[in-house]
N, CA and C atoms of all chains as a GROMACS GRO file, in nm:
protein
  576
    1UNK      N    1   0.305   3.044   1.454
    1UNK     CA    2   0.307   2.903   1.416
    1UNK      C    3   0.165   2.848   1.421
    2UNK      N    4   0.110   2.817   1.328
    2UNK     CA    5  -0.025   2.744   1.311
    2UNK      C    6  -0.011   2.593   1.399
    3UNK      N    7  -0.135   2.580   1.465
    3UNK     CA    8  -0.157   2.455   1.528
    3UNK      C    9  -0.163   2.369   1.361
    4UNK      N   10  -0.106   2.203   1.457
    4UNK     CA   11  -0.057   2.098   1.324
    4UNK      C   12  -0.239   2.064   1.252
    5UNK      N   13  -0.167   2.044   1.141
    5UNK     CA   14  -0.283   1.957   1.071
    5UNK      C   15  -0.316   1.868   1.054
    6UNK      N   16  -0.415   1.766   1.040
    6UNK     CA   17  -0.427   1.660   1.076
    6UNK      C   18  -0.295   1.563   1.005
    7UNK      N   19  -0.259   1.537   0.853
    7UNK     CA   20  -0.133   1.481   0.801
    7UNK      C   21  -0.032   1.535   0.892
    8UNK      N   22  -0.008   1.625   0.961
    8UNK     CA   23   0.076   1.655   1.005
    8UNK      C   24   0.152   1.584   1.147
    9UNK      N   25   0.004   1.549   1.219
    9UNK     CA   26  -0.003   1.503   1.291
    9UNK      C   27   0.019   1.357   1.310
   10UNK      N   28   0.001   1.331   1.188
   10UNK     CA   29  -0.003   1.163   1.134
   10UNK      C   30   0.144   1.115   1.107
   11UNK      N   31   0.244   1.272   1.061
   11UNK     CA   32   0.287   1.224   1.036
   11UNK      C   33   0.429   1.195   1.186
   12UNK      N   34   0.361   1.282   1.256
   12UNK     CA   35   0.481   1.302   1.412
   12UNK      C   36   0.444   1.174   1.450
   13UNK      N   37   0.336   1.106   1.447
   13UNK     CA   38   0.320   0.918   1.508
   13UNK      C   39   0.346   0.846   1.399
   14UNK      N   40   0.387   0.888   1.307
   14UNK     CA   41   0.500   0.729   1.195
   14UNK      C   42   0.631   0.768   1.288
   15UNK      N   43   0.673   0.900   1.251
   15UNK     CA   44   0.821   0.944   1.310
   15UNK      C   45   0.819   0.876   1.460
   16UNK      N   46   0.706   0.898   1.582
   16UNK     CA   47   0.728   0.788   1.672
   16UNK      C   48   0.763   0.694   1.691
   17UNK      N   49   0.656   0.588   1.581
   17UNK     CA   50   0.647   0.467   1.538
   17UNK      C   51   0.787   0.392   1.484
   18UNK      N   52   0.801   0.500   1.397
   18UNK     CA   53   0.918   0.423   1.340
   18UNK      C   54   1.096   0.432   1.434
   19UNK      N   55   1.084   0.560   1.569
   19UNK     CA   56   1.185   0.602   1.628
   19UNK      C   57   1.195   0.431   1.778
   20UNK      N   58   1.055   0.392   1.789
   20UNK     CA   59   1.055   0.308   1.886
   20UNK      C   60   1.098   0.184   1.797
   21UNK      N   61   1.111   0.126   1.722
   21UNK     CA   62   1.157   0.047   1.605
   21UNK      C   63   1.314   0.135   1.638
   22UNK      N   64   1.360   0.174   1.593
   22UNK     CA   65   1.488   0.217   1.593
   22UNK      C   66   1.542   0.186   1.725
   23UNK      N   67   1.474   0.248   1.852
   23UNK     CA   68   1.523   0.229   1.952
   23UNK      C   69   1.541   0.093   2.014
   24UNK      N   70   1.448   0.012   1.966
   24UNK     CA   71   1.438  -0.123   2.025
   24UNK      C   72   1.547  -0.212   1.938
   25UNK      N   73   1.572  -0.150   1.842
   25UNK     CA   74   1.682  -0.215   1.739
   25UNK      C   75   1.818  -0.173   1.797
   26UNK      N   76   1.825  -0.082   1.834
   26UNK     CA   77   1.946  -0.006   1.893
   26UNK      C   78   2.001  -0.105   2.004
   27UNK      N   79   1.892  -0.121   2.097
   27UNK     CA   80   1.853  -0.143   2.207
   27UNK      C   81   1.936  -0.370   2.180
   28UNK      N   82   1.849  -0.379   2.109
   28UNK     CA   83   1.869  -0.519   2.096
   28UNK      C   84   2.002  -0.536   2.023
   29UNK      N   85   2.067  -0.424   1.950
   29UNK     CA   86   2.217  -0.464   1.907
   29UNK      C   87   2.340  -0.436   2.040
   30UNK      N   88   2.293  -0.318   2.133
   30UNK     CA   89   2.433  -0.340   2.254
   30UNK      C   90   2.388  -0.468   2.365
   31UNK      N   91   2.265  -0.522   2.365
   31UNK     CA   92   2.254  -0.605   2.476
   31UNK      C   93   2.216  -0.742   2.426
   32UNK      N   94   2.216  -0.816   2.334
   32UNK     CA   95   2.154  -0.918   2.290
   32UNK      C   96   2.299  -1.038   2.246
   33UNK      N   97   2.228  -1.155   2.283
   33UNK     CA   98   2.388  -1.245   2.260
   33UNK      C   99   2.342  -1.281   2.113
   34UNK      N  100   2.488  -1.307   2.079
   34UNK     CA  101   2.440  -1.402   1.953
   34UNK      C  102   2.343  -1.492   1.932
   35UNK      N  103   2.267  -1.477   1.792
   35UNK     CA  104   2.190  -1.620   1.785
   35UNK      C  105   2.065  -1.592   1.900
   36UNK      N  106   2.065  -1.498   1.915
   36UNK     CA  107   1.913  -1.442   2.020
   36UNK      C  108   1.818  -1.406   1.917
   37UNK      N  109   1.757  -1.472   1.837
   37UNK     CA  110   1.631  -1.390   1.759
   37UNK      C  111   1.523  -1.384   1.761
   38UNK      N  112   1.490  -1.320   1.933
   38UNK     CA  113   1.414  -1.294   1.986
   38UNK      C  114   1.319  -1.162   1.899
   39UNK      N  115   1.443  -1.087   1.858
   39UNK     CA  116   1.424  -0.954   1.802
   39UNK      C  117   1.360  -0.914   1.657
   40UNK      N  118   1.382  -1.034   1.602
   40UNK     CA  119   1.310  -1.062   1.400
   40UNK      C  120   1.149  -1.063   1.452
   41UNK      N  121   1.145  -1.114   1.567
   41UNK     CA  122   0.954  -1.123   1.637
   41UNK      C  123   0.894  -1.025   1.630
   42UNK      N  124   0.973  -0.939   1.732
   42UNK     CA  125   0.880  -0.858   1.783
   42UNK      C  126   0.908  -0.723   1.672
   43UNK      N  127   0.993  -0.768   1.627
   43UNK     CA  128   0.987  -0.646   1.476
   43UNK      C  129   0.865  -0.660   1.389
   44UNK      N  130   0.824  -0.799   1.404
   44UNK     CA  131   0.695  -0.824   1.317
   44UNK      C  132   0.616  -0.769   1.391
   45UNK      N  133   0.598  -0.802   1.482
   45UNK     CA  134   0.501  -0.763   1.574
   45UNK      C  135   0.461  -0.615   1.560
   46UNK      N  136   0.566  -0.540   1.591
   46UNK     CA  137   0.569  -0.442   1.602
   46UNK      C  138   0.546  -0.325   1.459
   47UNK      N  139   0.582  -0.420   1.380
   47UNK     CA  140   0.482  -0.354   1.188
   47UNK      C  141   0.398  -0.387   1.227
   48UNK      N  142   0.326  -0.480   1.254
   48UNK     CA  143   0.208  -0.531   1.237
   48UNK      C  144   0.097  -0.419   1.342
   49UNK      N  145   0.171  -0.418   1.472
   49UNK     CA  146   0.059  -0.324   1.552
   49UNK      C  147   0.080  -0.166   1.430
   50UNK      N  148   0.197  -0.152   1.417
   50UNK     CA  149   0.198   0.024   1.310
   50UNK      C  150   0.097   0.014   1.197
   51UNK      N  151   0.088  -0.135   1.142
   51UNK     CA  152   0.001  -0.098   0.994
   51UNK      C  153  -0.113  -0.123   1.036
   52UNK      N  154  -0.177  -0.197   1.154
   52UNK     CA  155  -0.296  -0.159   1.219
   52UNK      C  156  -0.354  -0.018   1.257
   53UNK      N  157  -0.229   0.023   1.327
   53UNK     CA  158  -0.301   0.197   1.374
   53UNK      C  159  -0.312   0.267   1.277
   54UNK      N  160  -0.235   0.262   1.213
   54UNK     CA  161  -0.210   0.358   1.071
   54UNK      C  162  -0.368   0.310   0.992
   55UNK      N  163  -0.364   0.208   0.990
   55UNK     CA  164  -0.524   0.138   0.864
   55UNK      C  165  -0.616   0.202   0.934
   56UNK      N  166  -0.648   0.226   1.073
   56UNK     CA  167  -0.750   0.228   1.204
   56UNK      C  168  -0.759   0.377   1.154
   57UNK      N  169  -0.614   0.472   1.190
   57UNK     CA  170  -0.622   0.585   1.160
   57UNK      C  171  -0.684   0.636   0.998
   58UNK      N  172  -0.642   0.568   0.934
   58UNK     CA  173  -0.725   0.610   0.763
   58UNK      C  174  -0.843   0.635   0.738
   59UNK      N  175  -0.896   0.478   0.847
   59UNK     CA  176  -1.021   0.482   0.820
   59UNK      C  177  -1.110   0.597   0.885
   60UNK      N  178  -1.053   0.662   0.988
   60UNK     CA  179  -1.164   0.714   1.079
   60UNK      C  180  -1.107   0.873   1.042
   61UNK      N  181  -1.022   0.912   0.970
   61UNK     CA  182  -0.986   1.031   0.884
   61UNK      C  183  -1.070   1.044   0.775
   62UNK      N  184  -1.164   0.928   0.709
   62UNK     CA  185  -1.172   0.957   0.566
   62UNK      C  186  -1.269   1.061   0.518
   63UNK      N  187  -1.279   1.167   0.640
   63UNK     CA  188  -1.376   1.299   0.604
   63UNK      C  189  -1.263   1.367   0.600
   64UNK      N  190  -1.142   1.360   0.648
   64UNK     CA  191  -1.057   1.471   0.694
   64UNK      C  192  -1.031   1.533   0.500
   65UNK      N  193  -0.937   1.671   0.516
   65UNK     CA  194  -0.973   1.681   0.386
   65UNK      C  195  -0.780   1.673   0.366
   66UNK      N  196  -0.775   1.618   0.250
   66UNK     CA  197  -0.617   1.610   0.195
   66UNK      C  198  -0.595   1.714   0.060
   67UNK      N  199  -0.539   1.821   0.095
   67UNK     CA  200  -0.543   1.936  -0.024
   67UNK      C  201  -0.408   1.932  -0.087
   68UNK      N  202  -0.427   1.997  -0.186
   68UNK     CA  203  -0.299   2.011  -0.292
   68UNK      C  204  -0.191   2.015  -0.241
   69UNK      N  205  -0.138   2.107  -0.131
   69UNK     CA  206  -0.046   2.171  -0.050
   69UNK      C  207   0.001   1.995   0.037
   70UNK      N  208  -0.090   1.882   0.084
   70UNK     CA  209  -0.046   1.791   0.154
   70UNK      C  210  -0.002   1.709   0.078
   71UNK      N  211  -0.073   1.682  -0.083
   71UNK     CA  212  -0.016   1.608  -0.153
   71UNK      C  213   0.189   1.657  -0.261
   72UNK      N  214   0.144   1.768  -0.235
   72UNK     CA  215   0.298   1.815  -0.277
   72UNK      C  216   0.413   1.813  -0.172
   73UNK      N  217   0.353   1.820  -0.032
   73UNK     CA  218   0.448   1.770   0.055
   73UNK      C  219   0.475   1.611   0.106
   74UNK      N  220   0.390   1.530   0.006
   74UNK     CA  221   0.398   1.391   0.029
   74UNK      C  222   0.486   1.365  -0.122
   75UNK      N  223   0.474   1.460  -0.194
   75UNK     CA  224   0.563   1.436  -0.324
   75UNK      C  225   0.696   1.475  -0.300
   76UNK      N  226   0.745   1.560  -0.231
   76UNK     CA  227   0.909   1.573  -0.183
   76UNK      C  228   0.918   1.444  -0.094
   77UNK      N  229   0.865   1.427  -0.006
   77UNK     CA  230   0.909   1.308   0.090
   77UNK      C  231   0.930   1.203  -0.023
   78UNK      N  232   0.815   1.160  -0.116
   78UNK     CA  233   0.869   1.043  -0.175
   78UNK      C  234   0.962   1.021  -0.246
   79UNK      N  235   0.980   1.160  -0.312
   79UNK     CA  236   1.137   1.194  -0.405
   79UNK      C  237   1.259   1.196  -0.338
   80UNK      N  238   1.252   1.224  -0.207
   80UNK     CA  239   1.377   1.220  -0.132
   80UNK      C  240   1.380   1.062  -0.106
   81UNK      N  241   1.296   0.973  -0.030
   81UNK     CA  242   1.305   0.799  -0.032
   81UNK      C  243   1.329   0.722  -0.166
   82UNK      N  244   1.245   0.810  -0.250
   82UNK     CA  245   1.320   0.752  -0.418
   82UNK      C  246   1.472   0.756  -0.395
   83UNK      N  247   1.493   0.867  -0.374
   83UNK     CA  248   1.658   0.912  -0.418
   83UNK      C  249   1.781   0.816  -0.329
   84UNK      N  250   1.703   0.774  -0.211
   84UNK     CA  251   1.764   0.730  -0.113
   84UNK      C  252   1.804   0.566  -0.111
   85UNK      N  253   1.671   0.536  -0.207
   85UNK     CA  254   1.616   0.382  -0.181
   85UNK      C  255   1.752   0.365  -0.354
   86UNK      N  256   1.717   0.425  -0.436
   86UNK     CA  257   1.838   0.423  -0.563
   86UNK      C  258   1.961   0.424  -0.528
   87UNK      N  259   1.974   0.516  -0.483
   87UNK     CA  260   2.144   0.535  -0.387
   87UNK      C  261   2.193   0.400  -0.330
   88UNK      N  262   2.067   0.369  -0.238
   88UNK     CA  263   2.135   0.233  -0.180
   88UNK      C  264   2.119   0.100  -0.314
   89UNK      N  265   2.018   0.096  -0.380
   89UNK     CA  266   2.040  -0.037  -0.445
   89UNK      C  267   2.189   0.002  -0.548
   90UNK      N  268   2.206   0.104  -0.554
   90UNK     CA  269   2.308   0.104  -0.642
   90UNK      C  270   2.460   0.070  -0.559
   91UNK      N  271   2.455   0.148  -0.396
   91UNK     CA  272   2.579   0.075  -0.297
   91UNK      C  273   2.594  -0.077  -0.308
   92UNK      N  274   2.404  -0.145  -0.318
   92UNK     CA  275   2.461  -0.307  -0.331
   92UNK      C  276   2.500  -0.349  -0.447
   93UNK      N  277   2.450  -0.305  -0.572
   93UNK     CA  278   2.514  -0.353  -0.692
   93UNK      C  279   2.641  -0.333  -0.709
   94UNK      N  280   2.734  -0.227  -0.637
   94UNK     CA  281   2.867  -0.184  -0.639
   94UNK      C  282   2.956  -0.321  -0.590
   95UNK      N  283   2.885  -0.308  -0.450
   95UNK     CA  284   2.923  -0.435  -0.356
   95UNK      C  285   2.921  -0.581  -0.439
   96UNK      N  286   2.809  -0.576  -0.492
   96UNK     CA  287   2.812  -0.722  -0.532
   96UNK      C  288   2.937  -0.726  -0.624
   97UNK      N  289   2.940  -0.619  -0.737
   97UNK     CA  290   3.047  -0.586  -0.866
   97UNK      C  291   3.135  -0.610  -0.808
   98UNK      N  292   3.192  -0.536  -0.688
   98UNK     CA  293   3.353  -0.528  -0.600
   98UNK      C  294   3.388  -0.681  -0.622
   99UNK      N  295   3.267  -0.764  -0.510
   99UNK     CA  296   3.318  -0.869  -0.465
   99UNK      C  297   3.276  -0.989  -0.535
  100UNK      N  298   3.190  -1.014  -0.642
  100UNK     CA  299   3.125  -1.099  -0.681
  100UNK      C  300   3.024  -1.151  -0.655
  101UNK      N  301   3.037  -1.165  -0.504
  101UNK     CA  302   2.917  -1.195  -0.440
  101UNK      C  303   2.898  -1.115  -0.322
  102UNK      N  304   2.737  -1.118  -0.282
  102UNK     CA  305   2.704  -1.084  -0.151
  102UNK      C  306   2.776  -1.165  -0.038
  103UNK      N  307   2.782  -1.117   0.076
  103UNK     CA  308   2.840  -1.216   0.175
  103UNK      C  309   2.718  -1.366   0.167
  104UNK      N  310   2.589  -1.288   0.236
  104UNK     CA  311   2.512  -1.387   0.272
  104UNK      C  312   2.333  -1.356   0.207
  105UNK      N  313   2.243  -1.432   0.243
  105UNK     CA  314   2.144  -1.383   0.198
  105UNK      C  315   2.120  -1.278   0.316
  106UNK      N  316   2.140  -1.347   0.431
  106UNK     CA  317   2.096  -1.277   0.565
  106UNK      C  318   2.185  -1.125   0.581
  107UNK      N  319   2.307  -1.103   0.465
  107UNK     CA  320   2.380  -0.935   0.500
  107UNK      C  321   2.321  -0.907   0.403
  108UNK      N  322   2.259  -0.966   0.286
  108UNK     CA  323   2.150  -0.850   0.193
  108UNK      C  324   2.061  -0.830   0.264
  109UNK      N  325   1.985  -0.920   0.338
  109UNK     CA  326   1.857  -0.851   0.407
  109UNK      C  327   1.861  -0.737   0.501
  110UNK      N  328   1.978  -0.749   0.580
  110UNK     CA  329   2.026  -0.673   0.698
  110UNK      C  330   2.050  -0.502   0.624
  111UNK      N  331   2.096  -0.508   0.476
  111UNK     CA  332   2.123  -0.405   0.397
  111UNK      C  333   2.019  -0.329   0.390
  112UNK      N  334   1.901  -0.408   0.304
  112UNK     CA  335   1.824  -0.377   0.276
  112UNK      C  336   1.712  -0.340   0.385
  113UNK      N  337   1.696  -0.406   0.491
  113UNK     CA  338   1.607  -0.335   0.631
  113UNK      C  339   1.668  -0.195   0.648
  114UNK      N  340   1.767  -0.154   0.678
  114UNK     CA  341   1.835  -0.075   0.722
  114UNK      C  342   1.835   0.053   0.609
  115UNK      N  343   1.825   0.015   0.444
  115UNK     CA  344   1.766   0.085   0.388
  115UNK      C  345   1.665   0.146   0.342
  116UNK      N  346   1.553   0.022   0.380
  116UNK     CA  347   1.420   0.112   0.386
  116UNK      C  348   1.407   0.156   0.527
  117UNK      N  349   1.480   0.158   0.613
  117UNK     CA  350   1.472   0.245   0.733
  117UNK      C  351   1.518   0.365   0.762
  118UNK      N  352   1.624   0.376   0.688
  118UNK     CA  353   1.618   0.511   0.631
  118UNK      C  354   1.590   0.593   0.538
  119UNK      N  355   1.557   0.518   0.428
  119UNK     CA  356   1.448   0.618   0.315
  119UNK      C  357   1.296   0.632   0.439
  120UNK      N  358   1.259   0.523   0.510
  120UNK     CA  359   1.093   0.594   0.597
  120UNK      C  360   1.139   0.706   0.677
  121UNK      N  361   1.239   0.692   0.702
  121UNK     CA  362   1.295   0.809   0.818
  121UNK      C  363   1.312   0.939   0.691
  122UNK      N  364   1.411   0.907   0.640
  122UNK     CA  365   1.437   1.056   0.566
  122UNK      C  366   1.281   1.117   0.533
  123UNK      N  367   1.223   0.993   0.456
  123UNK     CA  368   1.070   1.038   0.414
  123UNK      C  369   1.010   1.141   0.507
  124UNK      N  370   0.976   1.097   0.605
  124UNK     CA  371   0.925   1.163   0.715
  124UNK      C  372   0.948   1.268   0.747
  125UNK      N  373   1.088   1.273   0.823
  125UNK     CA  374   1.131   1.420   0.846
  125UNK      C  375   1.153   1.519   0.746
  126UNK      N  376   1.138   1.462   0.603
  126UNK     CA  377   1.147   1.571   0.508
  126UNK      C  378   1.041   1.617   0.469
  127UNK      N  379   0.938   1.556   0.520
  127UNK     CA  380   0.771   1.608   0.494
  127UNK      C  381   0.756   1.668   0.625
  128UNK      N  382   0.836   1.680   0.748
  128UNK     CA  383   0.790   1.721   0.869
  128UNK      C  384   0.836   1.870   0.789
  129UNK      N  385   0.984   1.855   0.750
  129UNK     CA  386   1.036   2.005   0.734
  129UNK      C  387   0.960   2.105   0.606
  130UNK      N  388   0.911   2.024   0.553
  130UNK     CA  389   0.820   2.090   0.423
  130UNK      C  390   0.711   2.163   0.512
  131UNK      N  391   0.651   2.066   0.568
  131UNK     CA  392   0.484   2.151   0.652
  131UNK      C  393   0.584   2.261   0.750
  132UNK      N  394   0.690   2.269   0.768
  132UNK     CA  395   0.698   2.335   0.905
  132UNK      C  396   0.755   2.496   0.809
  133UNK      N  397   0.811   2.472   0.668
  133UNK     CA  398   0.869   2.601   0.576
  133UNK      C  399   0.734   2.643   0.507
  134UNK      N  400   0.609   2.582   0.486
  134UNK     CA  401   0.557   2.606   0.450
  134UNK      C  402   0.393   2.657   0.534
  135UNK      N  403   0.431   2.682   0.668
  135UNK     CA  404   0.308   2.661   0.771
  135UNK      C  405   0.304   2.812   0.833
  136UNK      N  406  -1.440   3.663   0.804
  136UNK     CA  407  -1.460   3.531   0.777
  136UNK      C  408  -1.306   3.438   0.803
  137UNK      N  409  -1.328   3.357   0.882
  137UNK     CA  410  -1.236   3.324   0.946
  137UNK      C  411  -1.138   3.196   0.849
  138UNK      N  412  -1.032   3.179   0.882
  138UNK     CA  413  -0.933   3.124   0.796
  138UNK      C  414  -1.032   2.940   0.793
  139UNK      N  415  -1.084   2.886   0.833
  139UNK     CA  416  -1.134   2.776   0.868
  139UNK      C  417  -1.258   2.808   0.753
  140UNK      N  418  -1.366   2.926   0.792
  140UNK     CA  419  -1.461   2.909   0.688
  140UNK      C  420  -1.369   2.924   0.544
  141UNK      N  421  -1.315   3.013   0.506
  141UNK     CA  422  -1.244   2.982   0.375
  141UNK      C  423  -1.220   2.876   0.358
  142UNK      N  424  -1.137   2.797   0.445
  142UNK     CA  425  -1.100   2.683   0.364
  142UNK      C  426  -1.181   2.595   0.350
  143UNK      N  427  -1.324   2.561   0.408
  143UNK     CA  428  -1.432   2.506   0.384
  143UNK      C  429  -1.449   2.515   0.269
  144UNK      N  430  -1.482   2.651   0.221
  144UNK     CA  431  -1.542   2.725   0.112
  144UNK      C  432  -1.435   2.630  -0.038
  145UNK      N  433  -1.284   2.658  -0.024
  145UNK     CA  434  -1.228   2.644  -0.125
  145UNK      C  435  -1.154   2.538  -0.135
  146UNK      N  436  -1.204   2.416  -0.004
  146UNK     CA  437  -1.170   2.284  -0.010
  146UNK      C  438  -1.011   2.266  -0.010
  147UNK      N  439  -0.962   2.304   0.102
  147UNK     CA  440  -0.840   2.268   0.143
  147UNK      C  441  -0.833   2.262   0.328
  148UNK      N  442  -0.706   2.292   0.373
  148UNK     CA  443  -0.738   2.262   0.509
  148UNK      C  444  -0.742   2.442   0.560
  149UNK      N  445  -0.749   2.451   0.693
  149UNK     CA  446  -0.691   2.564   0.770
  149UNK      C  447  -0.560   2.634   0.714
  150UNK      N  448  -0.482   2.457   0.769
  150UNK     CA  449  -0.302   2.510   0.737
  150UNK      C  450  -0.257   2.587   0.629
  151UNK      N  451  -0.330   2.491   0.532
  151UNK     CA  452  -0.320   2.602   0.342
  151UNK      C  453  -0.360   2.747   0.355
  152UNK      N  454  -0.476   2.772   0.408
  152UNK     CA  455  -0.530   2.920   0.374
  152UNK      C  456  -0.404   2.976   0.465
  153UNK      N  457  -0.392   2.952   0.604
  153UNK     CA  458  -0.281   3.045   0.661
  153UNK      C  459  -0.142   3.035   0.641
  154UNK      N  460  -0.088   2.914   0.510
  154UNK     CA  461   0.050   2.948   0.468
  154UNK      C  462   0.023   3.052   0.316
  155UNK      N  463  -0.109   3.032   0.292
  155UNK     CA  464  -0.123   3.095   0.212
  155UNK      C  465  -0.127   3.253   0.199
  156UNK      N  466  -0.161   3.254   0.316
  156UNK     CA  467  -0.155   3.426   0.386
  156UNK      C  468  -0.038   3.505   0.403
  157UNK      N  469   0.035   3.364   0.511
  157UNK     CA  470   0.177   3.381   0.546
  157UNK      C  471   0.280   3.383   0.382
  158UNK      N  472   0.250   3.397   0.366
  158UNK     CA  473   0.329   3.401   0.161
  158UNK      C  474   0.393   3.238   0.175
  159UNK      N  475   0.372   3.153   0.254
  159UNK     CA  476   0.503   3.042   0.265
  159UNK      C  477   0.421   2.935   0.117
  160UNK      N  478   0.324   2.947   0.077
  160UNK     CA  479   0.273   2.869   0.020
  160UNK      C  480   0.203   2.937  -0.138
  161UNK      N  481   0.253   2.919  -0.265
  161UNK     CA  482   0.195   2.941  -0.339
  161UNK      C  483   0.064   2.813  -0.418
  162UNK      N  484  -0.069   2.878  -0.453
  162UNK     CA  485  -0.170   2.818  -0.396
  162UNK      C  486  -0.125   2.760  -0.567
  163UNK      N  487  -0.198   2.682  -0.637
  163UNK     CA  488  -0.233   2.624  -0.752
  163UNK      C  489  -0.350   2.767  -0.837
  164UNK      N  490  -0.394   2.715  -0.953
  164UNK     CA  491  -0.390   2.815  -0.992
  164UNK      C  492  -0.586   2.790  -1.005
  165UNK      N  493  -0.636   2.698  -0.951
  165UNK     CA  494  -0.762   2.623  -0.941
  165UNK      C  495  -0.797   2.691  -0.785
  166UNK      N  496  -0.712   2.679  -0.700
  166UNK     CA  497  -0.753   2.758  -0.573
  166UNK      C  498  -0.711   2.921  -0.532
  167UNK      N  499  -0.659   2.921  -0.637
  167UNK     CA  500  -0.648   3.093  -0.636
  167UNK      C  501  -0.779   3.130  -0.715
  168UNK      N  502  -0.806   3.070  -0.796
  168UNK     CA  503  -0.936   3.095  -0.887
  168UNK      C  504  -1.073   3.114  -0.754
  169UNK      N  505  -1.090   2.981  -0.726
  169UNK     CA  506  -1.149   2.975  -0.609
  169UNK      C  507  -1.153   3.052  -0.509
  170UNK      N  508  -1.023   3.114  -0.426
  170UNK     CA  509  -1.057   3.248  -0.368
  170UNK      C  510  -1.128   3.348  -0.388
  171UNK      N  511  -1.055   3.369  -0.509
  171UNK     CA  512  -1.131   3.466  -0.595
  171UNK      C  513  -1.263   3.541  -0.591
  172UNK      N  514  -1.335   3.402  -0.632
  172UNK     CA  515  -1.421   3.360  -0.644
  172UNK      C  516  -1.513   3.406  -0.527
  173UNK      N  517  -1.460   3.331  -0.426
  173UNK     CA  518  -1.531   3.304  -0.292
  173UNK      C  519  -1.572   3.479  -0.234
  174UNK      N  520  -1.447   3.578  -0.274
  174UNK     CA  521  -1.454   3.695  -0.268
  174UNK      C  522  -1.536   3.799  -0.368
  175UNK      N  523  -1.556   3.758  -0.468
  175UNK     CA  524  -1.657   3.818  -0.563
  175UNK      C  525  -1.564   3.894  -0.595
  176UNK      N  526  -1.440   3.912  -0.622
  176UNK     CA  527  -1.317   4.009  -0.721
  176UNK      C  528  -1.251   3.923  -0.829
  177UNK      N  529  -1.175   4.023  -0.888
  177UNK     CA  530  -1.095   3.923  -0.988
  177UNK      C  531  -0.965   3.897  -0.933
  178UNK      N  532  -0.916   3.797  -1.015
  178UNK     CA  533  -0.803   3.680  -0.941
  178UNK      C  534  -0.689   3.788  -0.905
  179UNK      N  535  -0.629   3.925  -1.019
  179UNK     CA  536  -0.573   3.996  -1.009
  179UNK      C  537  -0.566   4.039  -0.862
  180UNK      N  538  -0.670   4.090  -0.820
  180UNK     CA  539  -0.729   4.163  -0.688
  180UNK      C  540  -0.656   4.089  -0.570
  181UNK      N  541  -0.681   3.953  -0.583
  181UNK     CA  542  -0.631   3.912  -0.460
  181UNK      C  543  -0.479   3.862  -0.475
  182UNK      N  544  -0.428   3.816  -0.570
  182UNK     CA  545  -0.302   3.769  -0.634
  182UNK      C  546  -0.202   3.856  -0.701
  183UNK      N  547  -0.110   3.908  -0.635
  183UNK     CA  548  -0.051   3.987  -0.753
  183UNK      C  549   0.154   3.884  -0.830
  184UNK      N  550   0.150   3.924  -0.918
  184UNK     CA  551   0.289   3.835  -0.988
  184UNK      C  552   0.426   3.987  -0.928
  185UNK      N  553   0.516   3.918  -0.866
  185UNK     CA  554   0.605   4.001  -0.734
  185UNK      C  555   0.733   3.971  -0.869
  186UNK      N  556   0.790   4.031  -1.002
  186UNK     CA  557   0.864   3.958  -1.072
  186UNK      C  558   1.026   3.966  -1.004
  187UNK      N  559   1.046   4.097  -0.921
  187UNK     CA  560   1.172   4.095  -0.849
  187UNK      C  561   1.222   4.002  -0.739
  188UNK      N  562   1.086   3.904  -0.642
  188UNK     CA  563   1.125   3.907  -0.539
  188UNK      C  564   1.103   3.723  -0.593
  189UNK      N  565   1.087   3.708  -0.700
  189UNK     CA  566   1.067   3.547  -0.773
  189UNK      C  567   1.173   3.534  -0.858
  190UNK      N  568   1.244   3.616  -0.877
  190UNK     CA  569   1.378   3.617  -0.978
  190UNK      C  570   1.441   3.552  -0.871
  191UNK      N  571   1.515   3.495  -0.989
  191UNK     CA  572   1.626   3.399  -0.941
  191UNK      C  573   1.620   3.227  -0.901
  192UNK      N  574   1.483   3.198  -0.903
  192UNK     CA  575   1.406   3.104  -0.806
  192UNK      C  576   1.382   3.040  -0.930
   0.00000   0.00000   0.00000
């Protein structure tokens, strides 16, 4: 097994990043009362510190070298979040068709967080499993 | 010459030259050139086309 490469490495701290986001979401749906939206905060918050480290990290990579082999494993990840992110807008257009309408604005949003949370997730781990068949 | 100077040489990382070794990675056809190259043989030499073990794929 080859020691990770630097994308590689980048990409086990999104999968962090984005697992402590999960957990704190987890976390804030069994213990939180209604009408507590304490939690919409620190979700900002908490993009906001990720697209900092991540920008911090770019910048101080920009000798690192990104070869053919990293960009084709950033091309399955995005084809699998394509596939994922379609799938779901097409569950809400179903939904809307079923019922006429959405419930609320606030259960489209709730849809839609939850779907780009799992196209970043699938993304991820499907670029983890590419470097790891291909390493 | 160690898997690190190659990939200096043919502008990719470490990881590439040693999946490239490991067969897990087929290279482009610009960095197979480049090996090549880097070796003073022809592309044949270091690359060979496997047509039984790519059937099917």
């Amino acid at each position: 097994m080859s020691r990770l490469g630097f994308q590689e490495k980048m990409l086990w701290a999104r999968f962090a990043g984005v697992m402590v986001v999960v957990g704190f979401y987890l976390r804030y749906l069994a213990h939180s009362a209604p009408g507590n939206h304490y939690f919409h905060a620190i979700i900002i918050v908490l993009l906001f510190l990720f697209a900092s480290v991540r920008t911090l990290a770019r910048w101080r990579s920009r000798n690192v070298v990104e070869d053919e082999r990293d960009r084709a494993v950033a091309a399955i990840g995005t084809r699998w979040s394509n596939n994922i992110l379609w799938a779901g807008l097409v569950v809400i257009l179903v939904l809307y068709w079923d019922h006429g309408s959405v419930r609320s604005a606030g259960y489209l949003i709730a849809i839609l967080f939850h779907l780009l949370l799992v196209a970043a997730l699938a993304r991820i781990i499907r670029e983890l499993v590419a470097y790891r068949m291909s390493a | 010459m160690t898997q690190q100077e190659l990939a200096d040489l043919i502008f990719v990382t470490r990881q590439t030259v040693n999946a490239i070794e490991g067969d897990k990675y087929s290279p482009s056809l610009e960095v197979a050139f480049r090996i090549a190259h880097v070796f003073g043989v022809p592309l044949e030499q270091v690359f060979q086309y496997q047509a039984q073990r790519n059937r099917g794929k």
